[in-house]
C-alpha positions as a Markdown table, in Angstrom:
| # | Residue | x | y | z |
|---|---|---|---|---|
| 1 | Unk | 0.0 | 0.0 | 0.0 |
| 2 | Unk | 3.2 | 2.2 | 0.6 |
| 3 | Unk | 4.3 | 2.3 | -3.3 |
| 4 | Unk | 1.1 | 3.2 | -4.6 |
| 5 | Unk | 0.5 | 5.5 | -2.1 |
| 6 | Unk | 4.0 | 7.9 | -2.6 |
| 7 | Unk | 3.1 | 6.9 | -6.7 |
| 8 | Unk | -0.1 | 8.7 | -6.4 |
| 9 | Unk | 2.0 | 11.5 | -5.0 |
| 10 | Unk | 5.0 | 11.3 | -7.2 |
| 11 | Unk | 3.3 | 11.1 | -10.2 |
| 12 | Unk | 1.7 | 15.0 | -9.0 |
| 13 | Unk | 4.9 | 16.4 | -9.6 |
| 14 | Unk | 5.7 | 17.6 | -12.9 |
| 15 | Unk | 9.5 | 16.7 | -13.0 |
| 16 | Unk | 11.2 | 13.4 | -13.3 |
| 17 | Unk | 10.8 | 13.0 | -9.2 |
| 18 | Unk | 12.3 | 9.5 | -7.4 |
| 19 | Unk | 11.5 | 8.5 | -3.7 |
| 20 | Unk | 14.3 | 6.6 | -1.5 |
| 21 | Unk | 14.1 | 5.7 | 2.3 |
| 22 | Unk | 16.5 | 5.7 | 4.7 |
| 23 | Unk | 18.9 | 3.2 | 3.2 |
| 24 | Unk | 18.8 | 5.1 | -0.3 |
| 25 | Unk | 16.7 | 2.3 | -1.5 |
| 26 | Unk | 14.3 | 3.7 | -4.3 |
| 27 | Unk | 10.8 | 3.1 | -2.9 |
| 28 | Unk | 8.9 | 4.8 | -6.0 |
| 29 | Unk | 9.3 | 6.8 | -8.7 |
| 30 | Unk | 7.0 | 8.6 | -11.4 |
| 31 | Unk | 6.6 | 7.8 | -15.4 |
| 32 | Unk | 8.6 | 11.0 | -16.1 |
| 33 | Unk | 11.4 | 9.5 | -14.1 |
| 34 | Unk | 11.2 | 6.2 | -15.9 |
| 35 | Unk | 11.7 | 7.7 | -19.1 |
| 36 | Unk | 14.7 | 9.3 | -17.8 |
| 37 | Unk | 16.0 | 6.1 | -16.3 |
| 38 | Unk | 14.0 | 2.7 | -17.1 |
| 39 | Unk | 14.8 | 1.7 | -13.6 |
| 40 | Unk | 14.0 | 4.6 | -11.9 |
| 41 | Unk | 10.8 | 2.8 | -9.9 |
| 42 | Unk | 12.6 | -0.2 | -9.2 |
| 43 | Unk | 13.1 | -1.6 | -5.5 |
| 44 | Unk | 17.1 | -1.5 | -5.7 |
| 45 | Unk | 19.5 | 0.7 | -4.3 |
| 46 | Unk | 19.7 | 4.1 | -6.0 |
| 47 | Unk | 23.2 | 3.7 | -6.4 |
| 48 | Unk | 22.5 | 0.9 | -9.1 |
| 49 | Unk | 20.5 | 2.9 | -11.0 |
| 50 | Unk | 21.6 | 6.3 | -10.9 |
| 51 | Unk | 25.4 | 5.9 | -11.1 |
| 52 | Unk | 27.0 | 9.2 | -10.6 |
| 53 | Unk | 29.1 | 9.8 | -7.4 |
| 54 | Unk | 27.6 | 13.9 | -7.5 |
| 55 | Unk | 23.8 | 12.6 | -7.2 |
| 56 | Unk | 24.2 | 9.7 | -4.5 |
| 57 | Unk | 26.7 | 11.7 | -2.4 |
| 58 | Unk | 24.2 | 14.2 | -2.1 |
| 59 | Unk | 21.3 | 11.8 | -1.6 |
| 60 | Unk | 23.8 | 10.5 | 1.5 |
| 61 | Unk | 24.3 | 13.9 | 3.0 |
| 62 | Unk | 20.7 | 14.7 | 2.9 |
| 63 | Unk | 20.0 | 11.6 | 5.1 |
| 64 | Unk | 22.3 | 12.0 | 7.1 |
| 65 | Unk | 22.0 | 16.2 | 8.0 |
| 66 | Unk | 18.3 | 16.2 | 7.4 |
| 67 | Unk | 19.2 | 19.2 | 4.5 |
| 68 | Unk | 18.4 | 19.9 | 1.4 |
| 69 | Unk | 20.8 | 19.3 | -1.1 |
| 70 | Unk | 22.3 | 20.4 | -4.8 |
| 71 | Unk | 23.7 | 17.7 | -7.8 |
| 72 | Unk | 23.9 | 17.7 | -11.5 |
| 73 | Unk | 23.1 | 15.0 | -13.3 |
| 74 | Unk | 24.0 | 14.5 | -16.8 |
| 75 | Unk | 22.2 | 12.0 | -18.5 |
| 76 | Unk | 22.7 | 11.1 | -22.6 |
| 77 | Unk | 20.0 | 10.9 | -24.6 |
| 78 | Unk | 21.5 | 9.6 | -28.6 |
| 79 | Unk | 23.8 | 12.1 | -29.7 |
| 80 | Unk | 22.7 | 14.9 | -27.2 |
| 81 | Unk | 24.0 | 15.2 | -23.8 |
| 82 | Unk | 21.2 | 16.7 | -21.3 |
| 83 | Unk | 22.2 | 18.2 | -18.1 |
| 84 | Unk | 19.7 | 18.2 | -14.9 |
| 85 | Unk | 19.9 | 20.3 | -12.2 |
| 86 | Unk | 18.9 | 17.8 | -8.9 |
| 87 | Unk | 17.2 | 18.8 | -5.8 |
| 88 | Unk | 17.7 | 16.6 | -3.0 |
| 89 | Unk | 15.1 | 17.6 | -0.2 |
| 90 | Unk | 14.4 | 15.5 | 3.1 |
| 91 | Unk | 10.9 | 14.1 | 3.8 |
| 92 | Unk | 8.7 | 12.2 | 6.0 |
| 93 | Unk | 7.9 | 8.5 | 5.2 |
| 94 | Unk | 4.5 | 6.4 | 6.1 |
| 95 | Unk | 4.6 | 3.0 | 6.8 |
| 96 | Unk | 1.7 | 0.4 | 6.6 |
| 97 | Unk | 0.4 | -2.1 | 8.9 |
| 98 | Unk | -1.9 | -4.4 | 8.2 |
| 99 | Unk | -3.5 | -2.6 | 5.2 |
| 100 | Unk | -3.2 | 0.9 | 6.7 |
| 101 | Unk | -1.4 | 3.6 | 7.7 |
| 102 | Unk | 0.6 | 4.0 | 10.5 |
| 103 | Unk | 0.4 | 6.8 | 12.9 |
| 104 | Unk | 2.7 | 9.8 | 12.1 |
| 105 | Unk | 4.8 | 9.3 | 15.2 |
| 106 | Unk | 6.4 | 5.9 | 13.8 |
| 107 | Unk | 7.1 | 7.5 | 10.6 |
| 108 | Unk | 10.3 | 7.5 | 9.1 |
| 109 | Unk | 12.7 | 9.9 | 6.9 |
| 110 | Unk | 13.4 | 9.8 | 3.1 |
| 111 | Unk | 14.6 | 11.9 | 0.1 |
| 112 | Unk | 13.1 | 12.9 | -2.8 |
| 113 | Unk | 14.7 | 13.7 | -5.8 |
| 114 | Unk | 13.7 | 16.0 | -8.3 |
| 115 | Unk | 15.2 | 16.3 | -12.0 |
| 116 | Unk | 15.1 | 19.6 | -13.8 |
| 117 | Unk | 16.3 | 19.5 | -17.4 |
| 118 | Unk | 18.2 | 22.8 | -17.9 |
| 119 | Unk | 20.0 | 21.9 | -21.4 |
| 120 | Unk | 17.8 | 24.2 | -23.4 |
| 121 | Unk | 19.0 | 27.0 | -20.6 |
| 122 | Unk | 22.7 | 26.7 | -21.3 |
| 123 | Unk | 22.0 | 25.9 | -24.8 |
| 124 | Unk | 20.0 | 29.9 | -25.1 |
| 125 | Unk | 23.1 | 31.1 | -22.5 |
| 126 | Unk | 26.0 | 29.5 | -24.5 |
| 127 | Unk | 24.2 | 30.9 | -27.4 |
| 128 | Unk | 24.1 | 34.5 | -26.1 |
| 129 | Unk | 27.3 | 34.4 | -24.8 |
| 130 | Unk | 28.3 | 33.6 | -28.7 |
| 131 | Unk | 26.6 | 36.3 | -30.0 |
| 132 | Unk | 27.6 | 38.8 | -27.8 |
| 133 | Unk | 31.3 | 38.2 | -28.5 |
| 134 | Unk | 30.5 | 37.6 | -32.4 |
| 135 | Unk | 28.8 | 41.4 | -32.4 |
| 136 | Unk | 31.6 | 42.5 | -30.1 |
| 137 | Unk | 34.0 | 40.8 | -32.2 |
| 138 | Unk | 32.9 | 42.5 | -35.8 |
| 139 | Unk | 32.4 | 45.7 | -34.7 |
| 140 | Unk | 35.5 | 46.0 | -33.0 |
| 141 | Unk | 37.6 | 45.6 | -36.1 |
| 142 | Unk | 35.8 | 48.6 | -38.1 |
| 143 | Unk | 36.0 | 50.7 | -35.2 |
| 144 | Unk | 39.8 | 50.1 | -34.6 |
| 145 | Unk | 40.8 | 51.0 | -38.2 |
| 146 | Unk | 38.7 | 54.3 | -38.1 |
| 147 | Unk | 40.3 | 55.3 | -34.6 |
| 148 | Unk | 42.9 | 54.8 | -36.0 |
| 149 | Unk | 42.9 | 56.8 | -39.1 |
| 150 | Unk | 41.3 | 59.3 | -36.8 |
| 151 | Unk | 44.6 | 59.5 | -34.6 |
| 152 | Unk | 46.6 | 59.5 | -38.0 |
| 153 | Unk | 44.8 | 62.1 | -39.7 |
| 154 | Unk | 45.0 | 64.4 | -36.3 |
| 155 | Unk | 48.7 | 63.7 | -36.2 |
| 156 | Unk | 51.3 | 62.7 | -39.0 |
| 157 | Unk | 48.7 | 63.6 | -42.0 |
| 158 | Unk | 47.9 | 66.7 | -40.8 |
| 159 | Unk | 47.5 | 68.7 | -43.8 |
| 160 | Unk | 48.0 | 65.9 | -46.2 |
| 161 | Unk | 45.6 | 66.4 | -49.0 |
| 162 | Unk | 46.2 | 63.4 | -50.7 |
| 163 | Unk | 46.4 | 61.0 | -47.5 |
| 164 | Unk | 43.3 | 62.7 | -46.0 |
| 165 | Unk | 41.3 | 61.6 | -49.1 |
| 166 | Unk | 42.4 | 58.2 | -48.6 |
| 167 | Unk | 41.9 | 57.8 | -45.4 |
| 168 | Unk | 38.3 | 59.6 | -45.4 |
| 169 | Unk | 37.5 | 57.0 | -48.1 |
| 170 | Unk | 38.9 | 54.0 | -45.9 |
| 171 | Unk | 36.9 | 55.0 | -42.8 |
| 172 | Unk | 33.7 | 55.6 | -44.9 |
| 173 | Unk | 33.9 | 52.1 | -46.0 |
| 174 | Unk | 34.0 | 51.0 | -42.6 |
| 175 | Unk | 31.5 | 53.2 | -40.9 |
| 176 | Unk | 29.1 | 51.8 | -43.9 |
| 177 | Unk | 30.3 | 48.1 | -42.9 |
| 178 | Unk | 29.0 | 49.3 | -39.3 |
| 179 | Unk | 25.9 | 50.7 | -40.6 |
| 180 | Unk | 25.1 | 46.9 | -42.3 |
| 181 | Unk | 25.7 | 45.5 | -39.4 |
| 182 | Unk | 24.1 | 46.8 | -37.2 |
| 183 | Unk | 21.0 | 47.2 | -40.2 |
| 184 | Unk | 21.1 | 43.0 | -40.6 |
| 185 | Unk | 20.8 | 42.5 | -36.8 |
| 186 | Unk | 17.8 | 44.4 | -36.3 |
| 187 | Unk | 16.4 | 43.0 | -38.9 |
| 188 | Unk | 17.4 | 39.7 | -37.9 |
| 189 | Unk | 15.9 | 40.7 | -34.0 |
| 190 | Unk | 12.5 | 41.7 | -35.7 |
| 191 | Unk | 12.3 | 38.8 | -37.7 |
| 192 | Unk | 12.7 | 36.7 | -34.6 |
| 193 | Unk | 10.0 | 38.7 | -32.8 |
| 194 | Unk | 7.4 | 37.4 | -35.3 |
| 195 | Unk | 8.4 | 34.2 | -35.7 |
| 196 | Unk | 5.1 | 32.4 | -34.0 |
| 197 | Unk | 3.5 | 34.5 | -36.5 |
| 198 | Unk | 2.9 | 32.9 | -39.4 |
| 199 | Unk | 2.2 | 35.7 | -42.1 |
| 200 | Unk | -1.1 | 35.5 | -44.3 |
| 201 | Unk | -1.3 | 38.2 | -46.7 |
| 202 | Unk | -1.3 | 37.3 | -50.5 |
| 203 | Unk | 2.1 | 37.2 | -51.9 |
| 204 | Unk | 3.0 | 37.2 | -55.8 |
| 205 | Unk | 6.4 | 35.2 | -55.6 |
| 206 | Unk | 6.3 | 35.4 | -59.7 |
| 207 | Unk | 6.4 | 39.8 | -59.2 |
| 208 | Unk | 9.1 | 39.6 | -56.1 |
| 209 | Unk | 11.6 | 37.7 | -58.5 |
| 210 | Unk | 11.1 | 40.2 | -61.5 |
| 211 | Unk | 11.7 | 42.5 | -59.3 |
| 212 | Unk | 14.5 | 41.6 | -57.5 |
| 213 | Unk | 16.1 | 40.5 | -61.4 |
| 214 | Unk | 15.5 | 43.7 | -62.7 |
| 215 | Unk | 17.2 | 45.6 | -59.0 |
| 216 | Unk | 20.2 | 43.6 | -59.3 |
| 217 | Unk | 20.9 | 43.8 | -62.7 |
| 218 | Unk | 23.5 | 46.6 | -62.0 |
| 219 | Unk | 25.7 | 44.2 | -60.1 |
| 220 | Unk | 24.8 | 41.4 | -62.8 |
| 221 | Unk | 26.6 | 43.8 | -65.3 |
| 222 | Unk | 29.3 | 45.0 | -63.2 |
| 223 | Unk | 31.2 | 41.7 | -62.6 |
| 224 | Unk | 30.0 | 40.8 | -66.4 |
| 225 | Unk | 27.7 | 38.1 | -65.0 |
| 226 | Unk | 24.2 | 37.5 | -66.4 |
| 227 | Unk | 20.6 | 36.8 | -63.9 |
| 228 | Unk | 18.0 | 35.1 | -66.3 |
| 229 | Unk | 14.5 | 33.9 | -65.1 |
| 230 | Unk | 11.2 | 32.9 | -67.2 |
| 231 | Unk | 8.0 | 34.8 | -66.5 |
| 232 | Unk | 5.2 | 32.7 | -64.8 |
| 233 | Unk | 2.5 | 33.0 | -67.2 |
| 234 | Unk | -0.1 | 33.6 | -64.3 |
| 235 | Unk | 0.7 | 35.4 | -61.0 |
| 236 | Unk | 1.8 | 32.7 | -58.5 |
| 237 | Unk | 0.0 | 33.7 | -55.1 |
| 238 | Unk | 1.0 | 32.2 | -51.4 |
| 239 | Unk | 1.0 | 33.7 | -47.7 |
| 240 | Unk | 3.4 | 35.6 | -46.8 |
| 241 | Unk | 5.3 | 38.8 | -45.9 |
| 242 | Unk | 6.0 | 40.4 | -49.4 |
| 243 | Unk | 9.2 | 42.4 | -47.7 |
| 244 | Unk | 10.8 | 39.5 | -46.2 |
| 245 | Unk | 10.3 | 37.1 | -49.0 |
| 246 | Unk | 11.8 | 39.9 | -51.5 |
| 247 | Unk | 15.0 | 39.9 | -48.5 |
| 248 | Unk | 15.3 | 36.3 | -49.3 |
| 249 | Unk | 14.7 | 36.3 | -52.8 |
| 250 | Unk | 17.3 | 39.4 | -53.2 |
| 251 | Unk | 19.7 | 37.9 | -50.7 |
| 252 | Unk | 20.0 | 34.3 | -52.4 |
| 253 | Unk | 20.6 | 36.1 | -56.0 |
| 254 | Unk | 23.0 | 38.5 | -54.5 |
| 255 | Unk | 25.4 | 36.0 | -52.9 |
| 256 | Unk | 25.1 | 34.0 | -56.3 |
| 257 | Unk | 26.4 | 37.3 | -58.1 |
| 258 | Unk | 29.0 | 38.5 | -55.9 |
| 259 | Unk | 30.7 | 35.1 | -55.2 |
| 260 | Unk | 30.0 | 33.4 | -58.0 |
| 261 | Unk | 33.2 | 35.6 | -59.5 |
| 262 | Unk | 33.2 | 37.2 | -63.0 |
| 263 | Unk | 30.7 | 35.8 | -65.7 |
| 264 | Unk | 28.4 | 33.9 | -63.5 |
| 265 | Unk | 25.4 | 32.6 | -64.7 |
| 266 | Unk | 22.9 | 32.7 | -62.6 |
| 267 | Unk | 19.6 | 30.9 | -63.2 |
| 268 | Unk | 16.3 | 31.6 | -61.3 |
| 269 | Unk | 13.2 | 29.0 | -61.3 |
| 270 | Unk | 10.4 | 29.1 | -60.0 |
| 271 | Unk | 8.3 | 25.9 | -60.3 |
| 272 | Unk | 5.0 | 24.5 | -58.2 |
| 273 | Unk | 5.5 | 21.2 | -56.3 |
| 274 | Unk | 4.2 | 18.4 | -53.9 |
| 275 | Unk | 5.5 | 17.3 | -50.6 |
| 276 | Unk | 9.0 | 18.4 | -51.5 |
| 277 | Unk | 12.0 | 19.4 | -48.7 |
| 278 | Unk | 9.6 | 17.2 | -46.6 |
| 279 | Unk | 6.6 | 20.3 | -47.0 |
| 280 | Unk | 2.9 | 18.7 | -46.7 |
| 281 | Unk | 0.7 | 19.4 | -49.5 |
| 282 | Unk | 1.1 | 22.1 | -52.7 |
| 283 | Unk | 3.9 | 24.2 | -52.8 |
| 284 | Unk | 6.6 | 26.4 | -54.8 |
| 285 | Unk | 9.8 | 26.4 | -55.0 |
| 286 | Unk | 12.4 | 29.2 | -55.8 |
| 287 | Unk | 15.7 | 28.2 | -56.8 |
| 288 | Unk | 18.8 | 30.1 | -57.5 |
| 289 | Unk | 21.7 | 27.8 | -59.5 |
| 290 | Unk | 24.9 | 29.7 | -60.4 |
| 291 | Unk | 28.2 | 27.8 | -61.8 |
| 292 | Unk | 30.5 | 29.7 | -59.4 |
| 293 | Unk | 33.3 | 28.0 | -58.1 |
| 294 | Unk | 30.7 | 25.7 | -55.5 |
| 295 | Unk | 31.0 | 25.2 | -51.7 |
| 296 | Unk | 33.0 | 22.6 | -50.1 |
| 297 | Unk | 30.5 | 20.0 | -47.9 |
| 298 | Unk | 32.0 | 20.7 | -44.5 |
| 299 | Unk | 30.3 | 24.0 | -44.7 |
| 300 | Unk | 27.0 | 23.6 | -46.4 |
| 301 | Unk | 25.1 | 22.4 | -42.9 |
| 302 | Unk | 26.7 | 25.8 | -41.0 |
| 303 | Unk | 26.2 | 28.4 | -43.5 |
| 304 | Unk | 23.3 | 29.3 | -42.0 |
| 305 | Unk | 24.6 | 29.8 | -38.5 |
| 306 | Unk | 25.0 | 33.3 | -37.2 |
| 307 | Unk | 28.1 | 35.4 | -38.1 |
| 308 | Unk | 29.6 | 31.8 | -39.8 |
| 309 | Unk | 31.8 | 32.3 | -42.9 |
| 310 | Unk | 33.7 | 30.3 | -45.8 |
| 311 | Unk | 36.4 | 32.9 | -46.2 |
| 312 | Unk | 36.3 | 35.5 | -43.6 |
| 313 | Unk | 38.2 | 38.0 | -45.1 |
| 314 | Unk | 37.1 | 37.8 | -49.0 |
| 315 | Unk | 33.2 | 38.6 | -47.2 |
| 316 | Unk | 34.0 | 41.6 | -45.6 |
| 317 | Unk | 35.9 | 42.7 | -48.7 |
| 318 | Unk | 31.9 | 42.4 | -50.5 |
| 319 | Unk | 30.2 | 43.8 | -47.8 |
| 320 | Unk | 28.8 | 40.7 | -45.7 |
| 321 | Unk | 27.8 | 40.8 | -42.3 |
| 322 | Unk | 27.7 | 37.1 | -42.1 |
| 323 | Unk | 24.5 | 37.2 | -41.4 |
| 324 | Unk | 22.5 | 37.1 | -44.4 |
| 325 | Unk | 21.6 | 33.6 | -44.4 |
| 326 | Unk | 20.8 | 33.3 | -40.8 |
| 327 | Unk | 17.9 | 35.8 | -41.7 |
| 328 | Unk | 17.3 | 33.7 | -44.9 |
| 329 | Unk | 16.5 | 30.7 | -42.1 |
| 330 | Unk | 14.5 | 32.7 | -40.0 |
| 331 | Unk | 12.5 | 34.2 | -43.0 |
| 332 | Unk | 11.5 | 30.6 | -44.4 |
| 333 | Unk | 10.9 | 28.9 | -40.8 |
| 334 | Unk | 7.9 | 32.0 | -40.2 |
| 335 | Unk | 6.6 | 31.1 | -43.5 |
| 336 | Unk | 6.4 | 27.3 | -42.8 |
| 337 | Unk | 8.8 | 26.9 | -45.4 |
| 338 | Unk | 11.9 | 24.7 | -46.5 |
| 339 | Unk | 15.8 | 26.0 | -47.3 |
| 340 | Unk | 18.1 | 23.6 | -49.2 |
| 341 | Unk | 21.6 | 23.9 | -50.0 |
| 342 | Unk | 23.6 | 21.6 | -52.7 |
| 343 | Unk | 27.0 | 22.8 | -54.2 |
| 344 | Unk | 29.8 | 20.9 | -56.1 |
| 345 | Unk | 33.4 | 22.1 | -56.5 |
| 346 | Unk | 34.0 | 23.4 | -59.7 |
| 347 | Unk | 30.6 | 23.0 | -60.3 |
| 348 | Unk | 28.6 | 25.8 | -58.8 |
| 349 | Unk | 25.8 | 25.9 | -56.0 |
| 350 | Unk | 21.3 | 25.5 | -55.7 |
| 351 | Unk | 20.0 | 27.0 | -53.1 |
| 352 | Unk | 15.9 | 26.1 | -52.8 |
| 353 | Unk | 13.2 | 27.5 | -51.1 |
| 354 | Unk | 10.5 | 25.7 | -50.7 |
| 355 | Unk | 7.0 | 27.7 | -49.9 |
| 356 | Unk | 3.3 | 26.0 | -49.0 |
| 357 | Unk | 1.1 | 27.5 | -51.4 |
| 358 | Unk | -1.4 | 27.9 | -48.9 |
């Protein structure tokens, strides 16, 4: 009668939560805990089935000082490793007697153990604590060289004509790489704040491409490089945010213009289908294929990450923030939609968006 009866309590509490008696025996524990550990409500020694040295020196100390007590508990779950945060807190145990309770003066002390899975928490922390230094780390090198021109400009070439020009040029380059910083992260912050919301409005993806063609076709003829597309014959409606898909739209063709190198080709299609990327139902898909020089494999699954680049130097040299395709992701996840990345060496890049058309 015990067992069920700390079950019926045990199974109240919302966290993985095992009960152990005096002898750190394991008298009960709830379904959450036996999913964390299939033996968790098993009558054997706690040491036998939790086996780290943290969790059952803690469980010892509690019984023995009657106090609460601290452990983490890291448990592996496939590839991830999650971390719990234990709470080890003293309690009074009942004990039956021929079918009932006893009276509450021949009870006797126990521990119950509580499993909070903070993984996600130090997974968002670790994550900040990346970004921070990532923001920190590319504004710090634009705002060194223009200090630094600054001092130069107020000492040595003071008066220089010729040096002053240069340098003014330099540091307007820089304050500009600033200024797209700091334009992409708000834009990647207000994306984020909306990204529950899936937008509704009606969306001609057939218009945003002609018109993102026809914007970029400066840059298409600067580096000698050539954007074609075919016309949908009817307009090609979905939901969506008309600026942010023309952010991705312009973003993909961009990047296949400026590192695809002189005379890239760069073909845009945009064609309707089903259940593709793993999308249920209708859909369309966008997709931008330049024969640039390709990406190498190792990078495909990161380029998406925040601030992550192939070849640091050569994308601040064109202007990127290394965060273009981040937003990309964020963009496409709001919409319910699908991002796909193939590339070759030698042999150029796709990158697919996949839309539901309704």
């Amino acid at each position: 009668m015990p067992r069920d009866f700390y079950k019926s309590y045990l199974e109240a509490v919302p966290l993985p939560a095992v009960l152990v008696d005096a002898e750190a025996r394991i008298l009960a524990g709830n379904e959450a805990a036996v999913k964390l550990n299939p033996h968790a409500d098993d009558d054997r020694p706690l040491i036998l089935v939790f086996r780290q040295p943290s969790l059952n020196s803690a469980v010892d100390a509690c019984l023995r000082d009657g106090k609460g007590q601290r452990a983490i508990y890291a448990h592996n779950d496939g590839p991830q490793e999650h971390r719990f945060d234990v709470t080890v807190s003293p309690v009074d145990l009942v004990a039956a007697s021929g079918g009932r309770l006893v009276a509450p003066t021949m009870r006797t002390k126990g521990v119950m153990i509580c499993f909070q899975d903070v993984t996600e928490i130090q997974q968002l922390d670790q994550m900040r604590r990346d970004f921070v230094a990532n923001v920190s780390h590319e504004l710090r090198t634009p705002l060194t060289a223009i200090l630094g021109f600054v001092e130069t400009l107020q000492g040595p070439a003071r008066g220089d004509p010729a040096a002053t020009d240069r340098f003014l040029n330099i540091m307007s380059d820089e304050a500009s790489r600033m200024n797209r910083l700091v334009g992409d992260l708000l834009s990647l912050s207000r994306v984020e704040e909306v990204s529950r919301m899936r937008p509704t409005d009606p969306v001609d993806l057939d218009q945003i491409i002609r018109s993102v063609v026809r914007n970029l076709s400066p840059l298409a003829n600067s580096n000698n490089s050539t954007v074609t597309y075919e016309d949908a014959e009817t307009p090609v409606v979905v939901p969506g945010d008309a600026d942010q898909l023309l952010q991705v739209i312009t973003n993909l063709i961009e990047n296949a213009l400026k590192y695809g190198g002189q005379g890239t080709q760069v073909e845009v299609s945009l064609i309707k289908v089903h259940g593709r990327l793993g999308l249920r139902g209708d859909g369309w898909m966008v997709s931008v294929q330049d024969n640039g020089p390709g990406i190498d494999s190792i990078h495909i699954t990161r380029l998406t990450e925040r601030f992550y680049r192939i070849d640091s130097h050569r994308s601040r040299e064109m202007g990127g923030t290394g965060l273009g395709l981040a937003i990309v992701k964020h963009i496409i996840n709001r919409h319910r939609g699908r991002l796909k990345i193939e590339s070759t060496l030698g042999k150029g890049s796709v990158f697919s968006v996949v839309l539901p058309a309704t």
